[in-house]
GULUM-297844 format. One record per residue (C-alpha): x, y, z; residue number from 1. Coordinates in steps of 0.1 Angstrom, whole numbers, plus 5000, padded with zeros to 4 digits. Layout:
<sites>
+------+------+------+-----+
!    u !    v !    w ! pos !
+------+------+------+-----+
!    X !    Y !    Z ! NUM !
...
+------+------+------+-----+
</sites>
This chain:
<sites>
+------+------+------+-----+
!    u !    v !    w ! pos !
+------+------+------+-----+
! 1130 ! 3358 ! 3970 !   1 !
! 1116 ! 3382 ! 3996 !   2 !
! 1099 ! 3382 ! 4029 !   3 !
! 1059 ! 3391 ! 4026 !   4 !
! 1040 ! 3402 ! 4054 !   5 !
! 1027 ! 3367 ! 4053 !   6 !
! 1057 ! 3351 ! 4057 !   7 !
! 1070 ! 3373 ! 4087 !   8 !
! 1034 ! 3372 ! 4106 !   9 !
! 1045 ! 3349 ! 4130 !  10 !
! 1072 ! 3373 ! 4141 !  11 !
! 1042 ! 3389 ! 4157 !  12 !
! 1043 ! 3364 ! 4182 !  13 !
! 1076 ! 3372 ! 4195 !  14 !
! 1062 ! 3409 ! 4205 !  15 !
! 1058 ! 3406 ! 4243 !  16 !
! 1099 ! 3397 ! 4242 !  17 !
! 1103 ! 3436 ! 4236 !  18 !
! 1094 ! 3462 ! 4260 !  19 !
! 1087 ! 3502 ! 4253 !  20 !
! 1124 ! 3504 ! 4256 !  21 !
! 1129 ! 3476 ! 4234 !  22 !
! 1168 ! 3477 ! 4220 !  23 !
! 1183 ! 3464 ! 4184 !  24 !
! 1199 ! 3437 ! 4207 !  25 !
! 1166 ! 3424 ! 4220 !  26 !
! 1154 ! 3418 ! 4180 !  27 !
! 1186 ! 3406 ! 4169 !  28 !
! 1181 ! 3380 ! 4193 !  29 !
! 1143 ! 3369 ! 4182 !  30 !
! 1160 ! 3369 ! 4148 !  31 !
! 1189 ! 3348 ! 4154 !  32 !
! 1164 ! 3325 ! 4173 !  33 !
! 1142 ! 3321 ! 4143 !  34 !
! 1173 ! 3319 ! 4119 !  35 !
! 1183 ! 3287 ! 4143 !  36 !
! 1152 ! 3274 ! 4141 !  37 !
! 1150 ! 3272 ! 4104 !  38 !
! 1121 ! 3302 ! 4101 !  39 !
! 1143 ! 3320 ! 4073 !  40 !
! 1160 ! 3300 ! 4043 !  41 !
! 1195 ! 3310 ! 4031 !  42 !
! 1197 ! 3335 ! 4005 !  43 !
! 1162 ! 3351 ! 4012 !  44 !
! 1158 ! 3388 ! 4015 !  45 !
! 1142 ! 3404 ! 4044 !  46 !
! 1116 ! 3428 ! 4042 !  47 !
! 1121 ! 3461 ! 4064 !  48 !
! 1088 ! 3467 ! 4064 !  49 !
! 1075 ! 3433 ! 4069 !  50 !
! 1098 ! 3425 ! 4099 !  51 !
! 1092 ! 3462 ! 4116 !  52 !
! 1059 ! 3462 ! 4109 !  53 !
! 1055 ! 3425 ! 4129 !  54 !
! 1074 ! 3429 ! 4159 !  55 !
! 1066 ! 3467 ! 4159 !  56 !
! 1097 ! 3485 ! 4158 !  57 !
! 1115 ! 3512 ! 4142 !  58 !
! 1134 ! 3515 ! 4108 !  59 !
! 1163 ! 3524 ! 4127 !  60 !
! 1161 ! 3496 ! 4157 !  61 !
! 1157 ! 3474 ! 4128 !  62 !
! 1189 ! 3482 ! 4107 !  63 !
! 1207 ! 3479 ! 4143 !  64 !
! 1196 ! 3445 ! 4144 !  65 !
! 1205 ! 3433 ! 4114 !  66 !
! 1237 ! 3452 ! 4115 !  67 !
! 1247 ! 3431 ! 4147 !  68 !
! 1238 ! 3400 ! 4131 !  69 !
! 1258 ! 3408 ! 4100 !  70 !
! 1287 ! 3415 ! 4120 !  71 !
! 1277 ! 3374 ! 4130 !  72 !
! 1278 ! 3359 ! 4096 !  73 !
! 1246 ! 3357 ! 4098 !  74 !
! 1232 ! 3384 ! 4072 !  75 !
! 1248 ! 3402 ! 4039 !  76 !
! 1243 ! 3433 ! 4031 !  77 !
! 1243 ! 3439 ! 3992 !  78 !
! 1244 ! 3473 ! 3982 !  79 !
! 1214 ! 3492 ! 3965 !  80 !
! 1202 ! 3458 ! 3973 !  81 !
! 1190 ! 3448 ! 4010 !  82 !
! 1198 ! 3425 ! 4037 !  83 !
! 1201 ! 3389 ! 4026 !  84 !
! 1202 ! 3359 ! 4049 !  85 !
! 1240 ! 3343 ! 4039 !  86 !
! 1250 ! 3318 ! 4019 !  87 !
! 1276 ! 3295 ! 4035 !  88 !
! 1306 ! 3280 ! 4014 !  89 !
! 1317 ! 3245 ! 4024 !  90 !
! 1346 ! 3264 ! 4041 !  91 !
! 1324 ! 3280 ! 4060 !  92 !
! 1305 ! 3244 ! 4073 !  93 !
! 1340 ! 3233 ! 4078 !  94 !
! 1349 ! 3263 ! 4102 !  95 !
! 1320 ! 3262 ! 4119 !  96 !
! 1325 ! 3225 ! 4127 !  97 !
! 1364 ! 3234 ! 4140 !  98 !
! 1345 ! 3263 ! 4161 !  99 !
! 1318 ! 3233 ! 4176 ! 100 !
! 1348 ! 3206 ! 4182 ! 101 !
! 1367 ! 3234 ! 4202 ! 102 !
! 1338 ! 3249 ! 4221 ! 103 !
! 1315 ! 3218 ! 4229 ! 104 !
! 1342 ! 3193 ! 4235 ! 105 !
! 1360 ! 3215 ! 4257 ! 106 !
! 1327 ! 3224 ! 4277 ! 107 !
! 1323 ! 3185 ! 4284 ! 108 !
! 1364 ! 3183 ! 4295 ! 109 !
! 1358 ! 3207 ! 4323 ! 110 !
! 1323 ! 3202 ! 4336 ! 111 !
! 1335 ! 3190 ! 4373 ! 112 !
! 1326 ! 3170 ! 4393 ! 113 !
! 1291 ! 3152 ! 4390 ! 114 !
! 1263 ! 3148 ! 4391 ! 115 !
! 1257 ! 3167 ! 4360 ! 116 !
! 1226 ! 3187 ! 4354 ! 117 !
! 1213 ! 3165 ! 4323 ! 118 !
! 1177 ! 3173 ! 4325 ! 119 !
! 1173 ! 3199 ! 4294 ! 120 !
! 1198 ! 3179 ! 4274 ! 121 !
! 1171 ! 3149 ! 4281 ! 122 !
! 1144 ! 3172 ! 4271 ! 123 !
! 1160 ! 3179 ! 4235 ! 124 !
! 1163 ! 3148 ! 4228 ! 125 !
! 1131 ! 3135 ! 4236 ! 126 !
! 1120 ! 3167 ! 4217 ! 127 !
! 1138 ! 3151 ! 4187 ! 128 !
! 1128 ! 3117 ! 4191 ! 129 !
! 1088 ! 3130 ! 4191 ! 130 !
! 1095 ! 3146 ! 4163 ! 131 !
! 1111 ! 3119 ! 4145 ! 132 !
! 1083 ! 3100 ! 4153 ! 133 !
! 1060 ! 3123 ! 4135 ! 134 !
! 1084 ! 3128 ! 4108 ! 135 !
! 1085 ! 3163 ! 4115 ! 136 !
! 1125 ! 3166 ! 4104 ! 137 !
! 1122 ! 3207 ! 4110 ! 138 !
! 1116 ! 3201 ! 4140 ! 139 !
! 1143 ! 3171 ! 4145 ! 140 !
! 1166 ! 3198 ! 4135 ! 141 !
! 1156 ! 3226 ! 4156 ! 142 !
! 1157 ! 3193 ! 4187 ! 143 !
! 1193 ! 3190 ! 4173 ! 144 !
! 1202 ! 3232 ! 4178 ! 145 !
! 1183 ! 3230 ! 4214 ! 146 !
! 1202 ! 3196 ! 4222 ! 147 !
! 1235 ! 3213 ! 4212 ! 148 !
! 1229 ! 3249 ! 4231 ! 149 !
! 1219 ! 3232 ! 4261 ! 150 !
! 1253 ! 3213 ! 4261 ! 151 !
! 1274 ! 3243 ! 4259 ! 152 !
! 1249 ! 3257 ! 4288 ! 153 !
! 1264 ! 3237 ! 4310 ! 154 !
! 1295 ! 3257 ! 4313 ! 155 !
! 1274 ! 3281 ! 4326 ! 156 !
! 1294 ! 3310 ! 4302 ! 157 !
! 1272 ! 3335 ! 4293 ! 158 !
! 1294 ! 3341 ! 4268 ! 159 !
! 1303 ! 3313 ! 4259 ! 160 !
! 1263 ! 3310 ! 4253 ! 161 !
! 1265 ! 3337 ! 4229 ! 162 !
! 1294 ! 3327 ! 4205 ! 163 !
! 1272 ! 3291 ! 4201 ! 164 !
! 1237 ! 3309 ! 4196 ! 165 !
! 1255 ! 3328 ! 4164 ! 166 !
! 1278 ! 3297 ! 4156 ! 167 !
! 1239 ! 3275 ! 4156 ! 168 !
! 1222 ! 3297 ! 4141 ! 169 !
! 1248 ! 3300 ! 4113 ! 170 !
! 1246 ! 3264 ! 4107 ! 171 !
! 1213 ! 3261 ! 4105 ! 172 !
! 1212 ! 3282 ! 4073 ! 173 !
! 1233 ! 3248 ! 4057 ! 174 !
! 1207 ! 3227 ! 4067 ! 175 !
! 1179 ! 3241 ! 4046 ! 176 !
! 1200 ! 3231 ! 4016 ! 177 !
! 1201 ! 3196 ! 4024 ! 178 !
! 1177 ! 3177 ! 3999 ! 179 !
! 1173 ! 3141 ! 4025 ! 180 !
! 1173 ! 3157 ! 4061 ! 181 !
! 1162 ! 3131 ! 4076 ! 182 !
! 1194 ! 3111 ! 4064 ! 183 !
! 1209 ! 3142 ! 4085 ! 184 !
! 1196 ! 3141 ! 4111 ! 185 !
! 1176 ! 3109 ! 4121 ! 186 !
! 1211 ! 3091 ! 4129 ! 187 !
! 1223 ! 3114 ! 4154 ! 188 !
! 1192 ! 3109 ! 4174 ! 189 !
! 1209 ! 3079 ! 4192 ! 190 !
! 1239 ! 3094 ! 4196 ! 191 !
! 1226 ! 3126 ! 4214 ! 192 !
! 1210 ! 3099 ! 4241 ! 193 !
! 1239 ! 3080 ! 4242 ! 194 !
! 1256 ! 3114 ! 4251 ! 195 !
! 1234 ! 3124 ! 4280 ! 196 !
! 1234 ! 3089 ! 4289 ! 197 !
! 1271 ! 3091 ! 4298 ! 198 !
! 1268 ! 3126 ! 4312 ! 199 !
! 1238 ! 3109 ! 4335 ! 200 !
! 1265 ! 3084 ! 4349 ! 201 !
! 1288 ! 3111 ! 4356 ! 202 !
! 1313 ! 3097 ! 4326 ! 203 !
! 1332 ! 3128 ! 4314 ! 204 !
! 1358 ! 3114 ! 4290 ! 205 !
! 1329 ! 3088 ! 4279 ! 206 !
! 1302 ! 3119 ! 4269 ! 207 !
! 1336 ! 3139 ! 4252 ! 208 !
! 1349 ! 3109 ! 4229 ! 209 !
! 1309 ! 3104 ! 4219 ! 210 !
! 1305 ! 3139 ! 4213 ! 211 !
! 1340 ! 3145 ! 4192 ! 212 !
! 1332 ! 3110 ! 4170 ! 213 !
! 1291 ! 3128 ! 4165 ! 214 !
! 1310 ! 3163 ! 4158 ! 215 !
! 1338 ! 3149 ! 4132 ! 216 !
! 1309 ! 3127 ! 4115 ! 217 !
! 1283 ! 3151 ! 4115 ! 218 !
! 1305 ! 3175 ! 4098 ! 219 !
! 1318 ! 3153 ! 4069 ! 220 !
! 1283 ! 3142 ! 4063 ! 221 !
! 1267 ! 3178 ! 4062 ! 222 !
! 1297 ! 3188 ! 4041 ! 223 !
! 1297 ! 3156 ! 4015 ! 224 !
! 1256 ! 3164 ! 4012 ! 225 !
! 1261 ! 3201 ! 4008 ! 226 !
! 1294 ! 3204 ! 3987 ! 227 !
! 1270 ! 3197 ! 3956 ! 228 !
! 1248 ! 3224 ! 3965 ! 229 !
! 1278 ! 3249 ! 3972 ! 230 !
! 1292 ! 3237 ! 3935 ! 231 !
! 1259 ! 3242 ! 3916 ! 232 !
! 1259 ! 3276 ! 3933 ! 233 !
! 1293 ! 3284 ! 3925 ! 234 !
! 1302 ! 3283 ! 3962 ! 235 !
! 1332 ! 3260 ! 3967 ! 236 !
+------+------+------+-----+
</sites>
């Protein structure tokens, strides 16, 4: 499977994000933002020419790009082959969940003092619960990846930011494997409100024990429902 120019069109939307002095960091980002918002399944190829011809860039900006974001898990490059979006193992689900635990759990320990600035976790998850509502579980998910960035935000790291927009993105690509996703996803819906919820109220411990117990069941559910993927694939 391969990108078409069909597929990548949209990309063409994402144009005024580059300038005349548009870099290889600058489209490695749109990608990684369309990777964590489930645009590109796992596995599929991307088209050079599709990609540079839609966000009107070079060959050479291009490989940059995807260079960087192989160098983030995010793509493979197979030789005499092309660039592939990756595969993840279970192992890797599993890491990426010990990476979450330590990152977002830790950004909720040391927030400060409150208030707390809640407002664009509150947006996500109304985001997801419109969504849900529509039964529009694509977008739930992509709610879910918003919900989640916006909580690390709050650290106000700019790197910190980066490391979770790869980590995301990453784990977005084990989603798309998942046959029920709104058994995935639809539960967690409560528990991302009752998360802002105890931010809201200035409860620190409170929003950090709710956010481990999500992180520690989120990861054996996404693992259990992906580990028969990863074994038909020859994965595990």
């Amino acid at each position: 499977m391969v990108t078409t120019e069909t597929e990548v069109g949209e990309l063409a939307e994402d144009r005024p994000l580059l300038t005349r002095t548009s870099t290889a960091e600058r489209v490695a980002d749109i990608l990684r933002t369309r990777i964590a918002e489930g645009y590109f399944p796992p596995g599929q190829r991307l088209s050079e020419d599709s990609i540079g011809k839609a966000l009107g860039v070079s060959r050479n900006t291009l490989r940059e790009a995807f260079r960087l974001l192989t160098h983030e898990r995010l793509l493979v490059h197979v030789l005499n082959r092309g660039v592939f979006l990756k595969v993840l193992t279970v192992a890797d689900v599993e890491d990426i969940y010990r990476t979450r635990r330590l990152v977002e759990c830790a950004v909720v320990r040391h927030l400060g003092e409150p208030p707390f600035a809640v407002d664009a976790l509150d947006a996500a998850v109304t985001a997801g619960e419109n969504a849900a509502g529509e039964e529009d579980w694509k977008r739930v998910s992509t709610a879910n990846i918003h919900f989640h960035r916006e909580l690390v935000a709050l650290a106000g790291s700019p790197r910190t930011d980066e490391l979770m927009r790869s980590v995301l993105a990453e784990l977005r690509l084990a989603f798309h494997v998942v046959s029920d996703p709104r058994l995935l996803h639809e539960p967690y819906l409560l528990r991302n409100r009752e998360i802002v919820q105890a931010l809201a109220a200035g409860d620190r411990a409170a929003g950090e024990e709710l956010l481990a117990r999500y992180l520690d069941d989120s990861r054996a559910n996404l693992v259990a429902a992906y580990g028969h993927f990863a074994q038909e694939a020859g994965l595990d």
